[in-house]
MIRO-538183 format. One record per residue (C-alpha): x, y, z. Coordinates in steps of 0.25 Angstrom, whole numbers, plus 5000, padded with zeros to 4 digits. Example, Ala and Ser with C-alpha at 12.3 -4.5 7.8 and 13.67 -1.06 7.14 Angstrom:
2
504949825031505549965029
***
This chain:
296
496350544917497450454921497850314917497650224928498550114930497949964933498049974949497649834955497049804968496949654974495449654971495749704958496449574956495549484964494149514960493149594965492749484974493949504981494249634983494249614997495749534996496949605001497949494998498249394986499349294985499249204972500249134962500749254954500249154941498849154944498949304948499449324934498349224928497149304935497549434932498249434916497649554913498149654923498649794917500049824918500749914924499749924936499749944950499349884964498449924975499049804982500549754987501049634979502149534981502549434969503649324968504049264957504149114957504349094940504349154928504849314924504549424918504749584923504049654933503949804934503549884947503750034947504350034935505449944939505649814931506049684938506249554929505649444938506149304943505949194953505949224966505749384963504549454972504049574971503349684980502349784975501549904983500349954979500350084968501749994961501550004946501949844940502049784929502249634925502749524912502749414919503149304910502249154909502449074920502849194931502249164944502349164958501649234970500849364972500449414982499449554984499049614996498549765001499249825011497949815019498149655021499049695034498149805040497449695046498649645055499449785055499249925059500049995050499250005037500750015029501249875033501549815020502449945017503449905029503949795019505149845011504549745000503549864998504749985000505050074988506350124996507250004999506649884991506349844976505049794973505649654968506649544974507149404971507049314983508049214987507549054986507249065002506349165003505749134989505448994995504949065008504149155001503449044991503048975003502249075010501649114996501148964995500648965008499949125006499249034992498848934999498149015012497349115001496749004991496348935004495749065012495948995026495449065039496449175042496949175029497149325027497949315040498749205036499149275023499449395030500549325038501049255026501249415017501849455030502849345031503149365015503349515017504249495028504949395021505149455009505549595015506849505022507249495008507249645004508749695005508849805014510249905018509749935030510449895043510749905055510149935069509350055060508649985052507249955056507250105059507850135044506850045037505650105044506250245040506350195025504950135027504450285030505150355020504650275010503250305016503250445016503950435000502750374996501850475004502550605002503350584988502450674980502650804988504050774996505250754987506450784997506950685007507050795019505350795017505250645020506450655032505650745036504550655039505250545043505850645054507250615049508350685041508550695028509950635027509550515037508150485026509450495015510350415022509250295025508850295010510250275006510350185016509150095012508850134998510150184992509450314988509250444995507950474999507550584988507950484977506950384984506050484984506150524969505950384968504550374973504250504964504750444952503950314955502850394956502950474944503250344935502050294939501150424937501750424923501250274921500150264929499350394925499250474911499450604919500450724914501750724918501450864924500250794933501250694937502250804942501150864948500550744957502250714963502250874964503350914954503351064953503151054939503150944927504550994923505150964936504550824938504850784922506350824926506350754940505650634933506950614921508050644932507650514939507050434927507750474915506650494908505450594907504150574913503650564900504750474895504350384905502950374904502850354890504050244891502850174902501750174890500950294896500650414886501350544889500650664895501450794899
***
């Protein structure tokens, strides 16, 4: 029987009588105020957006550490694993939707993923904002307050078009290498492959089978990963496997052997050795160093 990490959906955090809510934004103090006895580590069904306005602390999301600040936001999809010590006196904004709030207004049922706020390619999950988009930002939250307490007609559709103008806004700010007349065209490239990673990753593991897909050649997939990301495309798509297996290794008291067995490693030798040559450490090693017992 596996260990079930704390996964908490919007109505988890709301109440049972209002299950039916697919957006929140509140002051990140009274957040913390109503829900003091949330589990950590845990996970989201849900996307959330948080920006500091004072106070520190650290922050962890997939096992990356950020120390936090004023004026710091981050960005998290659903199935992230995060962590918090905020310290007294931290507060700000939040902000949780589904990725259903936009089905209403938009076709495609993936919107929200467009954003590269959201991407595990080309963008951190964390940034510091400069004063004037920190100030723009701020407004629009105060604004997004003030139309939820009051519930006005067309509400729902007023704070829809509020998020949008914050997520456009605030994906301006996310650095980007690419350029010139290609890059629409390269972005929406990235924006596939890093769809079909997250699809595909547990049974294909060489760049060629996602080119592939994407009707291209391996060296042109290669040479727009550098190009955006810095990395090749197998080492981004070691990463997503690694992810993964870190977080099987947390979130489940499965042997190492099932773990090797669900990302389709020939055998639990291979995986253990695949596992060490990119983390340094055993799968063992790191599960035990994340307060899970071991299991071979």
């Amino acid at each position: 029987m596996s260990i079930s990490m704390p996964t908490y959906s919007i109505c988890n955090l709301l109440g049972a009588d209002r299950c039916m809510t697919e957006f929140v934004v509140m002051p990140l103090k009274e957040f913390l105020a109503q829900n003091h006895d949330i589990s950590f580590p845990h996970k989201h069904h849900f996307y959330q957006i948080v920006l500091f306005t004072t106070g520190g602390g650290a922050h962890s999301i997939d096992f990356k550490r950020y120390e936090i600040s004023p004026r710091q936001v981050y960005y998290m999809a659903p199935g992230q694993i995060h962590t918090w010590e905020f310290d007294d006196g931290t507060d700000g904004y939040l902000i949780n939707f589904n990725e259903s709030f936009f089905t209403s207004i938009c076709h495609n049922p993936h919107f929200v993923r467009q954003f590269p706020l959201f991407s595990t390619i080309n963008n951190e999950s964390v940034n510091t904002l400069d004063d004037g988009c920190f100030s723009e930002i701020t407004r629009t939250l105060e604004q997004m307050l003030e139309e939820y307490r009051n519930k006005s007609a067309y509400v729902m559709d007023m704070l829809r078009g509020m998020l949008m103008t914050i997520l456009i806004r605030l994906s301006r700010e996310v650095p980007t290498t690419l350029n010139g007349s290609n890059s629409k065209h390269n972005l929406e490239l990235i924006r596939q492959f890093e769809q079909l990673i997250e699809q595909h990753f547990r049974e294909k593991k060489l760049p060629r089978e996602y080119a592939e897909l994407m009707y291209i050649t391996p060296n042109h997939l290669n040479a727009l990963t550098n190009v955006v990301a810095g990395k090749s495309a197998g080492e981004l798509i070691r990463e997503r496997i690694l992810l993964e297996a870190k977080r099987l290794l947390v979130n489940s008291d499965l042997m190492v052997g099932q773990i090797a067995e669900s990302l389709n490693f020939e055998d639990n030798a291979y995986f253990a050795r695949f596992f060490k040559k990119y983390l340094g450490a055993s799968p063992e090693e790191f599960r035990a160093a994340n307060g899970m017992h071991v299991r071979f």
